[in-house]
C-alpha positions as CSV (number, residue, x, y, z in Angstrom):
1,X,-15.3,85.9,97.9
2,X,-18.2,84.0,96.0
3,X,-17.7,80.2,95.2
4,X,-19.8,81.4,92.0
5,X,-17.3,81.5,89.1
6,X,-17.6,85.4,86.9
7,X,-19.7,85.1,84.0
8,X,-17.3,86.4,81.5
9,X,-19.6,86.2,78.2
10,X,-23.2,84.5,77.8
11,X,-22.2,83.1,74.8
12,X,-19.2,80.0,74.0
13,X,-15.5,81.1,72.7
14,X,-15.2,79.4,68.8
15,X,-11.5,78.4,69.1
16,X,-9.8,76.7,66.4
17,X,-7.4,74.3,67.9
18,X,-4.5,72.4,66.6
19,X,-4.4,68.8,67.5
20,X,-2.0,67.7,70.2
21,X,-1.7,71.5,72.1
22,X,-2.9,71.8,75.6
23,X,-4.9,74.4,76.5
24,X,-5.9,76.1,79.7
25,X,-9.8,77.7,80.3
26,X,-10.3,80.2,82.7
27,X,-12.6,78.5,85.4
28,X,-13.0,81.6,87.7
29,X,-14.4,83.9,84.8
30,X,-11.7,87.0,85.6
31,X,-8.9,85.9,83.0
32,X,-8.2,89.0,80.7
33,X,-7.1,86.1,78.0
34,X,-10.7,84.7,77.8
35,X,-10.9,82.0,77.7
36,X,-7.8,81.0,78.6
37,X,-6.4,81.0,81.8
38,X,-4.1,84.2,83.0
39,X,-3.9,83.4,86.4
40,X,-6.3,85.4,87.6
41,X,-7.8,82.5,90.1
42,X,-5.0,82.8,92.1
43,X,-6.2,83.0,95.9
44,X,-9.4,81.5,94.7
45,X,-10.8,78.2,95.1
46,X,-10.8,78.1,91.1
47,X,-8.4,76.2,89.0
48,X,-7.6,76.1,84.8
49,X,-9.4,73.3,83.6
50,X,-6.9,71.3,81.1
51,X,-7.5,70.6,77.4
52,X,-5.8,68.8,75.3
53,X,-6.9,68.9,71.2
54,X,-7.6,65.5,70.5
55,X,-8.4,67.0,66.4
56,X,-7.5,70.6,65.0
57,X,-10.8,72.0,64.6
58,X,-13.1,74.5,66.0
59,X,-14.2,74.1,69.6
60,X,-16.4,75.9,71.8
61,X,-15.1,76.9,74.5
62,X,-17.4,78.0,77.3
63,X,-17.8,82.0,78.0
64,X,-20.5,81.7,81.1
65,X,-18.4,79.4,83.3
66,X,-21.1,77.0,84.4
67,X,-21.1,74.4,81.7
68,X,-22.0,70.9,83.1
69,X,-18.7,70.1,81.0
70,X,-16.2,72.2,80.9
71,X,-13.9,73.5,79.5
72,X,-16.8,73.4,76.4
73,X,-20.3,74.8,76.1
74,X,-23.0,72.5,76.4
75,X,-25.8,75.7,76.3
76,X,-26.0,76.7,79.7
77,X,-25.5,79.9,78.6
78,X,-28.8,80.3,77.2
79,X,-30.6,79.4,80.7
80,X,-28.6,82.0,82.6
């Protein structure tokens, strides 16, 4: 199995979150819930990254899995 996490979309998730709510992204890229976590990870060395909404707004979560800061985009995406 690769340590290299599934690229699941080279572009972010645009997630409108409600303040207070925690939130699970997928780490390991195979979650059928993008981005959220499904569980998929299991017997990987991946794990959920927890979010909690600080604001309800829209966040972008990241879809290419190698974001210097998950669970968010920070444009990785665009070098991949």
């Amino acid at each position: 199995m690769s340590d290299a996490p599934t690229i699941a979309q080279k572009s972010p998730y645009p997630i409108e979150v409600t303040e207070g709510k925690t939130y699970f992204w997928c780490a390991c890229g195979k979650s059928q819930r993008q981005p959220f976590c499904d569980g998929s990870h299991k017997g990987t060395a991946f794990e959920p990254v927890k979010y909690t909404a600080e604001a309800s707004k829209k966040v972008f979560f990241c879809g290419c899995k190698h974001s210097a800061k998950p669970p968010l985009c920070d444009g990785t995406h665009a070098k991949l």
